[in-house]
C-alpha positions in Angstrom: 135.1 109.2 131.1 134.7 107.8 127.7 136.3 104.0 126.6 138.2 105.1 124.6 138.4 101.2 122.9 135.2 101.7 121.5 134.2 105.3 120.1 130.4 105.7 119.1 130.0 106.5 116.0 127.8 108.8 114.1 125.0 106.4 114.6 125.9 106.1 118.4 125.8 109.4 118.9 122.6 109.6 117.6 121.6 106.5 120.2 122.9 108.3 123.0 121.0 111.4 122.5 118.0 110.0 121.8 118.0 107.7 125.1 119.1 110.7 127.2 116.2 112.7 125.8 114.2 109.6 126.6 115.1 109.9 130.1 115.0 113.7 130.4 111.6 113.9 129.7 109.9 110.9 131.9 112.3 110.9 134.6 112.8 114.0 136.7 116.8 112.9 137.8 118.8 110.6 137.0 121.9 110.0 138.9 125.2 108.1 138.3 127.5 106.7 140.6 130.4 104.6 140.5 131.5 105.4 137.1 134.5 105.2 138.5 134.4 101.7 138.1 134.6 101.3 134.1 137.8 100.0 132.4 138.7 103.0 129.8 139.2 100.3 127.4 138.7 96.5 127.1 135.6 94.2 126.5 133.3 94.9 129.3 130.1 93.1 130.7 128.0 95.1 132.9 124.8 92.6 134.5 121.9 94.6 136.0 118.8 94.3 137.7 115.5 94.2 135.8 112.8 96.3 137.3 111.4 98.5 134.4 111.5 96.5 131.2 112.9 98.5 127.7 113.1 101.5 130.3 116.6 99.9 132.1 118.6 99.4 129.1 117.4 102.8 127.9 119.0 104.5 130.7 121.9 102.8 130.8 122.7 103.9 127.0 121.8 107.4 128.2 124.2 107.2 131.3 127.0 105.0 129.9 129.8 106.7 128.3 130.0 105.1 124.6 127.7 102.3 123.0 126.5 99.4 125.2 125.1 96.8 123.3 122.2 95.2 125.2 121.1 91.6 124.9 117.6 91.0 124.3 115.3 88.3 124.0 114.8 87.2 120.7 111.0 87.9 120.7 111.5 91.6 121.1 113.7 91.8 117.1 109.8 90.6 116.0 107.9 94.0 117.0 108.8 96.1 114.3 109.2 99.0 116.0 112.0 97.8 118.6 113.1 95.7 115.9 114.7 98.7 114.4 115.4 100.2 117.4 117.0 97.2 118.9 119.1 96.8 115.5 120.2 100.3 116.0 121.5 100.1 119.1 123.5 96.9 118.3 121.5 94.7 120.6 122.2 91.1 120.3 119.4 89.1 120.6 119.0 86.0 123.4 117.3 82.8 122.8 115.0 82.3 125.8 115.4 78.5 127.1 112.2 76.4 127.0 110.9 73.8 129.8 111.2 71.5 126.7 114.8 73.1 125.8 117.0 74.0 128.4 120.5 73.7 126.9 122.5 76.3 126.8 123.7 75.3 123.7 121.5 76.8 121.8 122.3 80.0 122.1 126.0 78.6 121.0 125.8 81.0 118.2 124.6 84.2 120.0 127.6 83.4 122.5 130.2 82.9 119.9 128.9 86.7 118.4 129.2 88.3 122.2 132.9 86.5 122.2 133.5 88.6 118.8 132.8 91.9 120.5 134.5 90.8 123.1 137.6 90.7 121.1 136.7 94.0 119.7 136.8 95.9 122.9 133.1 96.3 123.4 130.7 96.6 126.4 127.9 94.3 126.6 124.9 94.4 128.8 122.6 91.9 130.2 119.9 91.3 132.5 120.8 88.6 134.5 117.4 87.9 136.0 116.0 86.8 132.4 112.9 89.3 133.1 111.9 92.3 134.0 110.0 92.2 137.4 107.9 94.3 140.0 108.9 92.4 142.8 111.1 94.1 145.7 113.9 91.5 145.7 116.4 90.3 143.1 115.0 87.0 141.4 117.5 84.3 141.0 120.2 85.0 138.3 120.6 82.5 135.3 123.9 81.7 134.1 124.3 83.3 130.5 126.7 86.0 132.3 129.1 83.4 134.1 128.9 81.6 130.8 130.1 84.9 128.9 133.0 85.8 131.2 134.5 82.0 131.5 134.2 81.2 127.7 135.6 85.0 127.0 138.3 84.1 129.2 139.0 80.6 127.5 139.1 82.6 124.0 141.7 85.6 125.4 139.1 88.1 125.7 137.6 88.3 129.4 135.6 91.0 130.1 135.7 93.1 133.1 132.7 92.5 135.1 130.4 95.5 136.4 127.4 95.1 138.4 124.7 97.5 138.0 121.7 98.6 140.2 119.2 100.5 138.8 117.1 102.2 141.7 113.6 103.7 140.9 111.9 106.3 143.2 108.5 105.8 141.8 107.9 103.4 139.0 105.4 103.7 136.9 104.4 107.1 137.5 105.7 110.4 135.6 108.7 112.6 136.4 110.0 110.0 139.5 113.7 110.0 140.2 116.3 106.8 139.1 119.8 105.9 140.7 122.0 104.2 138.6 125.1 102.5 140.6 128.2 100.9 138.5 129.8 98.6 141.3 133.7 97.4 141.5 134.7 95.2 139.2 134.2 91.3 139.7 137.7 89.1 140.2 137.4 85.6 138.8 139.2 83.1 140.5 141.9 81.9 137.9 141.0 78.4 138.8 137.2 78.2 137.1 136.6 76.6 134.0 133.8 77.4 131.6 133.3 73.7 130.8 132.8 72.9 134.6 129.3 73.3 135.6 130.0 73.8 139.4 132.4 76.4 138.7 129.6 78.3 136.3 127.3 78.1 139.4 129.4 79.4 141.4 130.6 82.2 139.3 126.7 82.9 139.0 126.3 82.9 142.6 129.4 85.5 143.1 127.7 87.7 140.7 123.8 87.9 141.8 125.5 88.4 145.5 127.8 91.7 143.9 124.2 93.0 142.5 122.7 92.6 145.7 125.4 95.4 147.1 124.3 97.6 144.5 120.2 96.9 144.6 117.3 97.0 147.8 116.1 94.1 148.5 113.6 93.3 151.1 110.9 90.4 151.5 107.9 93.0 151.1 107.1 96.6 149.6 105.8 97.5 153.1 108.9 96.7 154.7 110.6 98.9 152.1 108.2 101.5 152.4 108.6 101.5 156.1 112.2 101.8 156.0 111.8 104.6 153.2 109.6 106.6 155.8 111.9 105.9 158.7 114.7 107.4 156.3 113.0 110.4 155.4 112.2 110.8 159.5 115.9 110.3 160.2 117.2 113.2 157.4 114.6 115.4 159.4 116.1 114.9 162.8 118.0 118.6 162.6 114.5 120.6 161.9 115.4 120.3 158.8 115.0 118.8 155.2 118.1 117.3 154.0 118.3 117.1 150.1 120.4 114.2 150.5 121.9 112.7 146.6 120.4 109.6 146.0 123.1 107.8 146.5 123.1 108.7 149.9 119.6 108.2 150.7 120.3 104.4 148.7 123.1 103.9 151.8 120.7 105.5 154.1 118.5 102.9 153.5 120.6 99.7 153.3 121.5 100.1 156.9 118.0 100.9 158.2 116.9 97.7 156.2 119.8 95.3 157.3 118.9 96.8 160.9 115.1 96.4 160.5 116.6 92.3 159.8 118.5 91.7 162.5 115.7 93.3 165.2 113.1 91.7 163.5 115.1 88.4 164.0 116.0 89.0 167.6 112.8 91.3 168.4 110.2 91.7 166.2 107.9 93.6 169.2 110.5 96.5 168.6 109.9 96.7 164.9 106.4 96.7 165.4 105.9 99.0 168.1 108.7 101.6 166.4 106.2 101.1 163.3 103.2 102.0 165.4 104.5 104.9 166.6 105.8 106.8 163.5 102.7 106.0 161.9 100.8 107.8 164.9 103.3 110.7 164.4 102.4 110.8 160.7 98.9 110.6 161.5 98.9 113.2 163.4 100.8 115.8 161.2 98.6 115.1 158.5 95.3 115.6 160.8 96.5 119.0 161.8 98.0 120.0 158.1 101.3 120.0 159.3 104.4 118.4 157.4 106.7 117.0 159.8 109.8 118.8 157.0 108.4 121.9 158.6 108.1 121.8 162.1 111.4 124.2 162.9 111.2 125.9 159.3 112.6 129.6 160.3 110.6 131.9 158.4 112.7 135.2 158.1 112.4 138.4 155.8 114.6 137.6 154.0 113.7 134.0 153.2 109.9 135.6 152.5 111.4 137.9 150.4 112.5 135.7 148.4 110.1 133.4 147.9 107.7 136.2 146.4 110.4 137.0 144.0 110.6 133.4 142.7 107.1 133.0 142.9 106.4 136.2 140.7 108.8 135.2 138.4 107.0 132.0 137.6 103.5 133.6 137.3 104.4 136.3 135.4 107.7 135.0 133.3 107.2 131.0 132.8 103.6 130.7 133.2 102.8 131.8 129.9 105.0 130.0 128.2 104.3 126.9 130.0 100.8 127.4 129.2 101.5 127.6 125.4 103.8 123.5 125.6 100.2 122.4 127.7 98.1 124.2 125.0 100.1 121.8 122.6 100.8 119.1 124.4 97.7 118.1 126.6 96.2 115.7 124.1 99.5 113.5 123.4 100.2 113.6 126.9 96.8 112.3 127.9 96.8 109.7 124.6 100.0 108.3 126.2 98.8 108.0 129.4 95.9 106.2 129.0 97.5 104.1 126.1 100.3 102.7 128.2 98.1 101.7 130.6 96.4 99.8 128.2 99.6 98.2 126.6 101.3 97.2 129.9 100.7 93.8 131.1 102.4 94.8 134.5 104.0 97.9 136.5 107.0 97.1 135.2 106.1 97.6 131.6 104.2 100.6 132.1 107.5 103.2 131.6 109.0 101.5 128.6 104.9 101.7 127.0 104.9 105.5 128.0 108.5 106.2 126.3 107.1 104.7 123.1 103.6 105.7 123.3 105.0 109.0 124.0 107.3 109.2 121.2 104.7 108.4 118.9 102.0 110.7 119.5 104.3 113.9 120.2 105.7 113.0 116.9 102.7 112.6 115.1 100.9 115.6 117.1 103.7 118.3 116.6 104.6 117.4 113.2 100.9 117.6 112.0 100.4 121.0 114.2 103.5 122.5 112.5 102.9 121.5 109.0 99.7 122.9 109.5 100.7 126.0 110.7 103.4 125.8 107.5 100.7 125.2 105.1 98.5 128.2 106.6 101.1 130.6 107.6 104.5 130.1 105.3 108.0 128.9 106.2 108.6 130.8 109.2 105.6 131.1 111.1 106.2 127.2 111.0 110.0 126.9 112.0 109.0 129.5 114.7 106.1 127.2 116.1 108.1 123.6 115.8 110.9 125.4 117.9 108.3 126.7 120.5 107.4 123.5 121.2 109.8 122.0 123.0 111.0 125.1 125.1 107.5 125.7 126.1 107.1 121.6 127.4 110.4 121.8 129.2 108.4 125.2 131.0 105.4 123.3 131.5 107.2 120.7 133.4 109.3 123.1 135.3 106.4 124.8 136.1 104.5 121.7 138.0 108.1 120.9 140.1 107.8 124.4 141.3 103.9 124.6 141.8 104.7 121.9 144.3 107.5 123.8 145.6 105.3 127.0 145.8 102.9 124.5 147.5 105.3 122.8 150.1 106.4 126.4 150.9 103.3 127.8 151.7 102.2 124.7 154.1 105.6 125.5 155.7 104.9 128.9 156.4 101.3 128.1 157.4 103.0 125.6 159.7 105.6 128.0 161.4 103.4 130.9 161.8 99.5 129.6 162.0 99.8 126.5 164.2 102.4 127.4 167.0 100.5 125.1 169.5 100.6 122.3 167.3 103.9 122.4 166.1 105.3 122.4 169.3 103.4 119.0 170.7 104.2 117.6 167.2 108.4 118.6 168.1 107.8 117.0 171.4 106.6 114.0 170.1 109.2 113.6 167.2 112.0 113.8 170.0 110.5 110.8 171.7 110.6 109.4 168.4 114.3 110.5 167.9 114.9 108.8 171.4 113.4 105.4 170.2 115.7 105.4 167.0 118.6 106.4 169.2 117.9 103.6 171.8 117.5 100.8 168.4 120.7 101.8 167.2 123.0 101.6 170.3 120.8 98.0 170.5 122.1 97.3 166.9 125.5 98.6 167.8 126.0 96.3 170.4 124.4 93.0 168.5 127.0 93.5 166.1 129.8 94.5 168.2 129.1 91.0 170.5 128.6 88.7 166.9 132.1 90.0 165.9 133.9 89.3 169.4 131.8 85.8 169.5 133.2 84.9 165.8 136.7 86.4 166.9 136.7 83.6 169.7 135.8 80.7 167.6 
């Protein structure tokens, strides 16, 4: 669906694809939900979480369908590169308030240009938090978006309010996985005023709590990596692995995390002994080489069959080709590496440095390489080589996501066949496992069913 109150032009288009190249080459999925949600025309203000710096709004303008202007500190328009970039994209840039400067007035003028575009029809998008964070949790919202919506409103152009969650698999490390949510669309109560400072607050309230339905949030990254682990058990349950969307692993995990609150609240031992005893289960899987996704793997002929034929497809038919894009591209891909480490000041920085320490030296690398081999070899020994380059680094990296498959496959059949004995007193003690979960949830089941009659009788 495309808003059709605000067509990208040339230059857009241009935006658009770059970003989504951005985000096809350092993230290995990318998936949308809620898109549902958008107004096909009309000023729009979507308000996200911050989690990965430059890398958040890059997605979005990869995912959104037509140009979303970002708002960005002012400080970013004075590195020259994202200067241009940020000028580009039609990014509108944000006065950060001082200790010595707090009022909003300041950024009167940056306000009265987002009211403009407002008028026009377009979609503005801003981080809510005021920084980009590592931390698990949303950090308290400032009030530049309840500003924007009540002052559009007072001026005849309100914007349609979107809450976005941007979910990362693994941050900060190559290929992960995002999930990018477009909630329902915010009502404002007719009543608030912009020029009322408790009805700003409490518009800013309404909005952090709409991007906490669309976001994780937990007190710690252990808690979250528990839950993640007792998700991953839970899709496992059938003696089998669920490929579950991410948006359904995102749900999966906001009920084990709102349970894991309410029985840490009422029983903590329960938590901690449930804890305990998946991690003795996972210990034990990985002492005998066992994966826990293989336990009841059926291995048939057919199945083996094939597997050999995808596997000899890969050694034989993508192989060499991927080895040609590593040939090529192991010395950018190592410079970036180790130069975004040395750029970022925090894990949240580290993806936005590898996207531009990335585009850098695979632009400087291949375009040296091919005029060289132009120079040396003529016209179209050089066109041939600069379009062999990307095909053969899209191989290469579909060649590591199926090594691992290859890999995972193997250990499954090693499981099923090799380690009979051990399988089986691993399957006896994921059903006492399964039994504990079971037992938690009917607890959980009736906690809430006896809070909901209580508050019915008050």
């Amino acid at each position: 669906m495309r808003r059709t109150s605000d067509p990208p032009g040339h230059t857009q288009r241009q935006l658009a694809r770059v970003a989504a190249l951005f985000t096809g080459v350092f993230y290995d999925r990318v998936e949308v939900d809620g898109l549902e949600h958008l107004p096909e025309r009309g000023p729009l203000l979507l308000f996200a979480n911050h989690a990965n710096a430059l890398a958040d709004a890059m997605i979005l303008a990869a995912v959104f369908p037509g140009l979303l202007r970002p708002m960005a500190r002012s400080g970013l328009f004075r590195v020259p590169v994202l200067h241009r970039l940020l000028l580009w994209q039609g990014a509108v840039p944000v006065h950060r308030a001082r200790a010595d400067a707090t009022d909003p007035r300041r950024n009167d003028a940056v306000f009265e240009r987002c009211f403009e575009l407002f008028a026009r029809g377009a979609a503005l998008l801003i981080f809510p938090e005021g920084q980009s964070h590592s931390d698990p949790q949303l950090h308290p919202f400032k009030t530049g978006a309840a500003r924007l919506a009540l002052g559009g409103r007072a001026r005849g152009t309100e914007p349609a309010l979107i809450p976005v969650g941007l979910t990362y698999t693994r941050k900060g490390r190559f290929r992960g996985s995002v999930l990018v949510q477009f909630g329902a669309p915010v009502p404002v109560p007719v009543e608030m005023d912009s020029e009322r400072e408790e009805d700003v607050r409490a518009l800013t309230a309404t909005l952090e709590a709409a991007a906490r339905d669309v976001t994780l949030n937990t007190d710690t990254w252990e808690t979250l990596d528990f839950m993640r682990q007792v998700e991953r058990f839970v899709a496992l349950r059938r003696g089998r692995y669920r490929r579950a969307t991410l948006g359904q692993r995102f749900r999966a995990l906001r009920r084990l995390l709102e349970m894991e609150r309410r029985l840490r609240e009422g029983h903590p031992e329960v938590v901690e002994d449930l804890q305990a005893k998946l991690a003795e289960f996972q210990d034990l899987c990985r002492d005998f080489g066992v994966r826990d996704a293989y336990l009841t793997v059926r291995v048939t002929p057919t199945v083996v069959i094939l597997f050999l034929l995808r596997t000899l497809a890969v050694v034989f038919l993508a192989l060499p080709v991927a080895a040609w894009g590593w040939v090529n591209g192991i010395v950018p891909f190592l410079l970036t590496r180790h130069v975004a480490r040395a750029l970022s000041e925090g894990h949240d920085q580290y993806d936005t440095a590898k996207m531009l320490a990335g585009a850098f030296f695979i632009t400087l690398f291949w375009g040296v390489q091919a005029w060289w081999v132009y120079a040396e070899l003529g016209v179209t020994w050089g066109a041939a080589y600069l379009l062999s380059l990307p095909v053969s680094a899209a191989t290469a990296l579909a060649v590591v996501r199926e090594r691992r498959r290859i890999r995972e496959n193997l250990r499954a059949f090693a499981s099923v066949v090799l380690k009979r004995q051990v399988r089986d007193v691993l399957l006896e003690r994921r059903a006492e496992l399964e039994r504990d979960l079971a037992k938690l949830a009917r607890r959980l089941r009736r906690g809430l069913r006896d809070d909901h009659e209580g508050r019915a009788q008050r």
